[in-house]
ZAVEX-876390 format. One record per residue: residue in three letters; chain; x, y, z of N, C-alpha, C in turn. Coordinates in nm, 2 decimals, always signed. Each point is the difference from the previous one (the first is absolute). Layout:
N
@residuo->ALA, cadena->A, n_x->X, n_y->Y, n_z->Z, ca_x->X, ca_y->Y, ca_z->Z, c_x->X, c_y->Y, c_z->Z
...
This chain:
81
@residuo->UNK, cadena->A, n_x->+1.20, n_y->+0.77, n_z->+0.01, ca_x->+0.02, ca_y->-0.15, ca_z->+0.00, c_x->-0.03, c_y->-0.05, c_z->-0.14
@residuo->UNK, cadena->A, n_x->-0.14, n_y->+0.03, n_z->-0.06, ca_x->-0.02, ca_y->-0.08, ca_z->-0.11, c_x->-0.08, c_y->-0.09, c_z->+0.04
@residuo->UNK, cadena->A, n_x->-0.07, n_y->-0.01, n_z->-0.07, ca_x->-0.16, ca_y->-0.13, ca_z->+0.02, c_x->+0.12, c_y->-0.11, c_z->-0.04
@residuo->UNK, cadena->A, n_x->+0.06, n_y->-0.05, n_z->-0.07, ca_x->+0.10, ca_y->-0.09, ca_z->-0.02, c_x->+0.08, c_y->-0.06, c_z->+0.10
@residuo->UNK, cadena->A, n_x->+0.02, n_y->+0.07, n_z->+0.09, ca_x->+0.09, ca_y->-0.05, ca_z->+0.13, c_x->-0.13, c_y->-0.08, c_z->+0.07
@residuo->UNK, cadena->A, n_x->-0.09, n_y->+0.08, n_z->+0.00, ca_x->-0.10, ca_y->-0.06, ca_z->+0.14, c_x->-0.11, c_y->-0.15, c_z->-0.09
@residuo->UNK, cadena->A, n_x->+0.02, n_y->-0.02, n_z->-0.15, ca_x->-0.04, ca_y->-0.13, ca_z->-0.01, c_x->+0.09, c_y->-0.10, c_z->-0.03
@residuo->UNK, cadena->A, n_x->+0.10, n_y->+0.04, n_z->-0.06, ca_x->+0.10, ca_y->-0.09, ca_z->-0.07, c_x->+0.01, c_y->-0.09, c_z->+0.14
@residuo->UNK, cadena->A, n_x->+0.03, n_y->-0.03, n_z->+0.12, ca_x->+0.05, ca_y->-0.08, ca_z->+0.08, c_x->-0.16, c_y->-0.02, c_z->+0.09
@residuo->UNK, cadena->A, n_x->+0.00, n_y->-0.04, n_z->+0.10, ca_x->-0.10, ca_y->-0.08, ca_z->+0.12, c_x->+0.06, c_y->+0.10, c_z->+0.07
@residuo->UNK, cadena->A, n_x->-0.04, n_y->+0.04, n_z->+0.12, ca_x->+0.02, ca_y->+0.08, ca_z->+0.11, c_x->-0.05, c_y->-0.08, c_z->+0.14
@residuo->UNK, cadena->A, n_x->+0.11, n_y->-0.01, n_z->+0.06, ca_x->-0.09, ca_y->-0.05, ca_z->+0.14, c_x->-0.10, c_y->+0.09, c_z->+0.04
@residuo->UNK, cadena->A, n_x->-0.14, n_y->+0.00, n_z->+0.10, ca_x->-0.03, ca_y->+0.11, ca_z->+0.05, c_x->-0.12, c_y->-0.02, c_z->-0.10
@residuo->UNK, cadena->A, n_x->-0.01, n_y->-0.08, n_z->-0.11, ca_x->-0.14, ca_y->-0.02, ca_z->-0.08, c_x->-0.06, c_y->-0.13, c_z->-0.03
@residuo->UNK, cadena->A, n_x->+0.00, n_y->-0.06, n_z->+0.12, ca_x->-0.03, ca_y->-0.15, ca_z->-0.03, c_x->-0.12, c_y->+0.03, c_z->+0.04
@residuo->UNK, cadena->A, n_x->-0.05, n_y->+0.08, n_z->+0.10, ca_x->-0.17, ca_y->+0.00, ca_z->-0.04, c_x->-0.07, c_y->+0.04, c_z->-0.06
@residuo->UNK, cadena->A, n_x->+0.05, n_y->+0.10, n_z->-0.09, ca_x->-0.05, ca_y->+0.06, ca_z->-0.10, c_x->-0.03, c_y->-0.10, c_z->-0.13
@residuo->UNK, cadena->A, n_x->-0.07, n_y->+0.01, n_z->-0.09, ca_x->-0.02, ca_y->-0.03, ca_z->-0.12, c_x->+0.06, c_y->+0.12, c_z->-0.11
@residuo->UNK, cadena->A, n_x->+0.12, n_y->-0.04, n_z->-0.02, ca_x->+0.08, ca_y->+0.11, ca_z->-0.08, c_x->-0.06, c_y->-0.04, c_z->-0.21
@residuo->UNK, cadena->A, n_x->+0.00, n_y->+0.14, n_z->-0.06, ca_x->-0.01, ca_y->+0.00, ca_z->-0.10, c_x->+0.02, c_y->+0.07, c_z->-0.08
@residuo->UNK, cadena->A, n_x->+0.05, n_y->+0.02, n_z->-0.12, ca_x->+0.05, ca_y->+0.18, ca_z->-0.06, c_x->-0.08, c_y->-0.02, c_z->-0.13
@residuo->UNK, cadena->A, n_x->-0.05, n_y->+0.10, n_z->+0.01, ca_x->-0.09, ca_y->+0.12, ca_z->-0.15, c_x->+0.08, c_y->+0.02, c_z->-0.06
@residuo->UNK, cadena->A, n_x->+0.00, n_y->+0.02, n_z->-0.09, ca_x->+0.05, ca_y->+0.06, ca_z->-0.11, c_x->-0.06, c_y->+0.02, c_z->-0.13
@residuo->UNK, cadena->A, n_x->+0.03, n_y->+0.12, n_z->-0.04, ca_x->-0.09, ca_y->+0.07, ca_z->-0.07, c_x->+0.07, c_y->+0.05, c_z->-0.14
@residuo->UNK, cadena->A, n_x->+0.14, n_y->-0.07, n_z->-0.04, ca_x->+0.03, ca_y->+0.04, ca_z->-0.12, c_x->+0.02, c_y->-0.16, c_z->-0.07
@residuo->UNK, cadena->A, n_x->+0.01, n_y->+0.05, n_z->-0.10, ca_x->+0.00, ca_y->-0.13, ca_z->-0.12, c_x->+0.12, c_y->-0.08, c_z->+0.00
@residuo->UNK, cadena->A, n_x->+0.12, n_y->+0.05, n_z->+0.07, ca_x->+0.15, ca_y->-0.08, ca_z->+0.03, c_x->-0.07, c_y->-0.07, c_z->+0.10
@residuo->UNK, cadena->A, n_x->+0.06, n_y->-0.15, n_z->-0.02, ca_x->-0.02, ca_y->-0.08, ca_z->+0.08, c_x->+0.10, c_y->+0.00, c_z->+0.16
@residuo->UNK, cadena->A, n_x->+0.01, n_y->-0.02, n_z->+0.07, ca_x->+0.05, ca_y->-0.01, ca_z->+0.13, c_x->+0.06, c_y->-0.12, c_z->+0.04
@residuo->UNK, cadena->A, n_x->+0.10, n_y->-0.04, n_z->-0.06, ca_x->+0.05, ca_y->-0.17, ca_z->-0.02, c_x->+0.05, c_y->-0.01, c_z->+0.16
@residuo->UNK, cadena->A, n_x->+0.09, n_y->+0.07, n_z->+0.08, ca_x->+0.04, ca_y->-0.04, ca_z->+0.14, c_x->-0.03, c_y->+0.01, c_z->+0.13
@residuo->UNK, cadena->A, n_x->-0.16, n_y->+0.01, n_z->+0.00, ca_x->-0.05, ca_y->+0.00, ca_z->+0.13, c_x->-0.05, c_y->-0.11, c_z->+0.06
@residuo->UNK, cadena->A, n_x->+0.00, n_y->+0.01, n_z->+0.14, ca_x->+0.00, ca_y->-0.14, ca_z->+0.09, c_x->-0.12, c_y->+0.03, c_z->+0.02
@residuo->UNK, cadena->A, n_x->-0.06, n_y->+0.06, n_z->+0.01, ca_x->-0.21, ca_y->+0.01, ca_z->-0.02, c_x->-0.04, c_y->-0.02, c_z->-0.12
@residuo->UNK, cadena->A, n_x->-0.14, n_y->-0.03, n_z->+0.04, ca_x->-0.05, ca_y->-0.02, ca_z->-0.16, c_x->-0.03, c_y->+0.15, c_z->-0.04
@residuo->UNK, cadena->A, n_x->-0.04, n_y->-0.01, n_z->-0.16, ca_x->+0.03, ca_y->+0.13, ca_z->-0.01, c_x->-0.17, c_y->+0.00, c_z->-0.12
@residuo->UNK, cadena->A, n_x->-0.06, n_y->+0.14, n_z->+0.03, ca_x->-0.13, ca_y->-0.03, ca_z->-0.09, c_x->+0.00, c_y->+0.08, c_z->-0.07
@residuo->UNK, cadena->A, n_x->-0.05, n_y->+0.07, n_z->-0.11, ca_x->+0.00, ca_y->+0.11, ca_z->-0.08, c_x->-0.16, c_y->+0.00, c_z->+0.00
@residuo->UNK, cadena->A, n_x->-0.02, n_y->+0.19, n_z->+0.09, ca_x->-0.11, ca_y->+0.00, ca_z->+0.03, c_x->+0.00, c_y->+0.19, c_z->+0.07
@residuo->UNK, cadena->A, n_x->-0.03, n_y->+0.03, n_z->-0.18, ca_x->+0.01, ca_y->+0.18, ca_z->+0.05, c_x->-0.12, c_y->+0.05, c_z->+0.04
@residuo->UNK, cadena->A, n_x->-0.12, n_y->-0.05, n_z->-0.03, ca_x->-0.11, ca_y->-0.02, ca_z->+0.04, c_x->-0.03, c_y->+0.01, c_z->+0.11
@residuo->UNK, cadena->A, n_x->+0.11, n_y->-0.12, n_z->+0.14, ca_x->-0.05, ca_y->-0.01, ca_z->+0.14, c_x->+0.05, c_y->+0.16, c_z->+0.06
@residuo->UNK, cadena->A, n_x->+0.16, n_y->+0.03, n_z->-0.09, ca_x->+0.04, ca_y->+0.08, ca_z->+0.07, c_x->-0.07, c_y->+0.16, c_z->-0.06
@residuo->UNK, cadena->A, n_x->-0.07, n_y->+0.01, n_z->-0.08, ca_x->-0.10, ca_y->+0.12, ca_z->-0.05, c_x->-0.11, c_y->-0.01, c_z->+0.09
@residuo->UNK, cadena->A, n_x->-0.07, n_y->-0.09, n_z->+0.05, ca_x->-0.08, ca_y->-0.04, ca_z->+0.12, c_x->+0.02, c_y->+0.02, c_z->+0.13
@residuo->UNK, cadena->A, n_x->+0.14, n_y->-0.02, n_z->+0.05, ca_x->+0.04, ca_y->+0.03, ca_z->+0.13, c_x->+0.04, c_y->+0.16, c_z->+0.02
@residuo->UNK, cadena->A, n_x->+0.01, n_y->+0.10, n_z->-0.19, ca_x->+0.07, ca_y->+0.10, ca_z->+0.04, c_x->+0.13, c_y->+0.05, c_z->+0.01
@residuo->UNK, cadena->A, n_x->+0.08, n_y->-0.13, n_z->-0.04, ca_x->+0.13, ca_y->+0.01, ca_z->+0.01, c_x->+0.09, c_y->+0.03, c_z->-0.14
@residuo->UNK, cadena->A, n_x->+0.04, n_y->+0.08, n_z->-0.03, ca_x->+0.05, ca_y->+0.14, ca_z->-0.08, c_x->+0.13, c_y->-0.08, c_z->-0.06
@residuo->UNK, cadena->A, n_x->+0.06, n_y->+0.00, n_z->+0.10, ca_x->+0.18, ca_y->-0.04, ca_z->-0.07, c_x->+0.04, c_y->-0.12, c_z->+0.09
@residuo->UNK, cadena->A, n_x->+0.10, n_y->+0.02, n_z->+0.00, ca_x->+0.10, ca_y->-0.18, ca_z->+0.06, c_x->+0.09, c_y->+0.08, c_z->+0.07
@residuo->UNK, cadena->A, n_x->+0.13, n_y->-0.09, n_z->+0.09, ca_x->-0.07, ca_y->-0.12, ca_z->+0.04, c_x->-0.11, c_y->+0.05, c_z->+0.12
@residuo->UNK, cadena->A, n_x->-0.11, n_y->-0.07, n_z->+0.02, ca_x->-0.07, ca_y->+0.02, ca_z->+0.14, c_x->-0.06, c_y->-0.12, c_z->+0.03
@residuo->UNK, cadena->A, n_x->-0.04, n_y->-0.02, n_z->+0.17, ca_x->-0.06, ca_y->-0.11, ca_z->-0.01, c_x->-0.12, c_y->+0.03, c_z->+0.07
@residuo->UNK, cadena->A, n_x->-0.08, n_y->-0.11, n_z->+0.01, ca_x->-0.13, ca_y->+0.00, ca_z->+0.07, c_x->-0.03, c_y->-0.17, c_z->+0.08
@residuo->UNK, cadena->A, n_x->-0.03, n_y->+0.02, n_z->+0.13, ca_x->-0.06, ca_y->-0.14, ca_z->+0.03, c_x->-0.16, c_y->+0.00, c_z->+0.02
@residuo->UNK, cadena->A, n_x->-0.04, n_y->-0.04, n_z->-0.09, ca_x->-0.13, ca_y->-0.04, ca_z->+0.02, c_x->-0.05, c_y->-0.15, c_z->+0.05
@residuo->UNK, cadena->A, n_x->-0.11, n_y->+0.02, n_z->+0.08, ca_x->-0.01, ca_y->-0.10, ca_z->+0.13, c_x->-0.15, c_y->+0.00, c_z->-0.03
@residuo->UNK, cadena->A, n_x->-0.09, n_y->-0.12, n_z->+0.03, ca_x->-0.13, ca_y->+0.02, ca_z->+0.04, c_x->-0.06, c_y->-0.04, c_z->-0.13
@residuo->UNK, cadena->A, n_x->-0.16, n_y->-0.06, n_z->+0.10, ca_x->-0.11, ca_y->-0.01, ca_z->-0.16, c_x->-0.12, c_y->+0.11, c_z->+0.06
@residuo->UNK, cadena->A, n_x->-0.02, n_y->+0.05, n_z->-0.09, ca_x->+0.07, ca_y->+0.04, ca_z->-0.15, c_x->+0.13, c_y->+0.08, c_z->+0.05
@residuo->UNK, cadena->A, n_x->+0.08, n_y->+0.00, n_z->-0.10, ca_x->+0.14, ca_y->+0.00, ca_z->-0.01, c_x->+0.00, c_y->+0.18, c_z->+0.03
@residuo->UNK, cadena->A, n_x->+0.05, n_y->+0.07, n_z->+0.17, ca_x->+0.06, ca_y->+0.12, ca_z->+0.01, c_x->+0.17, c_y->+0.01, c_z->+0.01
@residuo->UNK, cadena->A, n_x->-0.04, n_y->+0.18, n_z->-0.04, ca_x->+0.18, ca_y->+0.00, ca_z->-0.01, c_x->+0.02, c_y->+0.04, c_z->+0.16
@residuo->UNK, cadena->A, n_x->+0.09, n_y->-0.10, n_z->+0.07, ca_x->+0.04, ca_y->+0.06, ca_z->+0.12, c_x->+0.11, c_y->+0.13, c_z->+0.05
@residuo->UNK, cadena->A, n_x->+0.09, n_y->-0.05, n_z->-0.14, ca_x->+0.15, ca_y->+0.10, ca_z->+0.01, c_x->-0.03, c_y->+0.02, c_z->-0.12
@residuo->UNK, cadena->A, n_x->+0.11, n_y->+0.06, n_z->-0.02, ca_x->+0.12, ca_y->+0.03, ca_z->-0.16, c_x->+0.08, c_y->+0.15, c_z->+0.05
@residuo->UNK, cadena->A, n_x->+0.06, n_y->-0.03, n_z->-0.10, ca_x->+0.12, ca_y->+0.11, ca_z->-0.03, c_x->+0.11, c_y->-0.02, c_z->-0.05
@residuo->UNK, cadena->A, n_x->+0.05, n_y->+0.10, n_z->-0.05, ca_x->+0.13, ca_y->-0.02, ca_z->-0.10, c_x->+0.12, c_y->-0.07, c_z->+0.04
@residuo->UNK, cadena->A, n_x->+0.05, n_y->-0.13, n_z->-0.07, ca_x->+0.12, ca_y->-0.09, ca_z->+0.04, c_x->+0.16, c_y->+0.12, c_z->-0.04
@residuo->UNK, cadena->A, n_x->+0.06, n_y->+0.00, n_z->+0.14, ca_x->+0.13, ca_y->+0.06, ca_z->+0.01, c_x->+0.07, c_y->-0.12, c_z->+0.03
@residuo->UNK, cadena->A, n_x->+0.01, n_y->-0.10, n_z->+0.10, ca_x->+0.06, ca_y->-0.07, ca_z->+0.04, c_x->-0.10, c_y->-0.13, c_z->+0.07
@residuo->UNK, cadena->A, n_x->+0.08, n_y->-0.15, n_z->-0.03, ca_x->-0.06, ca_y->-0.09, ca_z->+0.06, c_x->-0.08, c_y->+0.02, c_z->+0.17
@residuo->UNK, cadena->A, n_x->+0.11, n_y->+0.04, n_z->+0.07, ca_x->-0.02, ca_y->+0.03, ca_z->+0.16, c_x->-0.16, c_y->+0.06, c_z->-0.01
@residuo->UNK, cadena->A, n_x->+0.06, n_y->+0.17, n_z->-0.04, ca_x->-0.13, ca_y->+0.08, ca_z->+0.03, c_x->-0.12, c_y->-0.09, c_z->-0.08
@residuo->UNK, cadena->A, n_x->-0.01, n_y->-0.09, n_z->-0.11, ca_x->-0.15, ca_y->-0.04, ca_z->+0.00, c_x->+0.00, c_y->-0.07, c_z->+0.08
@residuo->UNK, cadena->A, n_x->+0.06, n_y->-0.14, n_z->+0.06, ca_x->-0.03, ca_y->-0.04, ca_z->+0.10, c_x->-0.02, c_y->+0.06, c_z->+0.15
@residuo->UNK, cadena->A, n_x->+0.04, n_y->+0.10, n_z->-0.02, ca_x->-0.03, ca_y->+0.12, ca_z->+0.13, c_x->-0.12, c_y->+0.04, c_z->+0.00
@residuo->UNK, cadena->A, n_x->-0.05, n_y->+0.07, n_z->-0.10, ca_x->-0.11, ca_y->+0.06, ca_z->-0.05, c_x->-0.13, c_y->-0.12, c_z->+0.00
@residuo->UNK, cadena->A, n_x->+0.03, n_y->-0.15, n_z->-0.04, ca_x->-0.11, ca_y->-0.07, ca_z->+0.03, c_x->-0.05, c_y->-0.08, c_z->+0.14
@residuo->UNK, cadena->A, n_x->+0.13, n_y->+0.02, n_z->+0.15, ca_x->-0.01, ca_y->-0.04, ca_z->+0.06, c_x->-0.11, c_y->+0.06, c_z->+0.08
């Protein structure tokens, strides 16, 4: 799919979520419908190696509940139900 497919648009199926994308290179990310933060740091901290993947972290202090590698819109919303 491409980390590109799954931010560029809103996805039904994520209105409770608090959506947001990392990004960890110096090109900016001009067409995503989430905010977008540059933060290789969080993702050197969580462990996470390469793209795209995601994580929902929930809770104070903040655990990771899920993650896993983005193939398709469905399966993450599968994967976080």
């Amino acid at each position: 799919m491409g980390c590109s497919n799954f931010y560029a648009a809103r996805h039904p199926g994520f209105e409770s979520f608090d959506v947001f994308v990392i990004n960890t290179d110096d090109v900016p990310i001009s067409n995503s419908a989430y905010p977008i933060y540059r933060a290789p740091e969080l993702l050197s901290a969580l462990d996470i190696r390469s793209a795209p993947f995601y994580v929902l972290i929930d809770g104070t202090p903040p655990v990771v509940e899920r993650e896993g590698l983005v193939f398709d819109v469905d399966q993450v919303l599968a994967e976080l139900r």
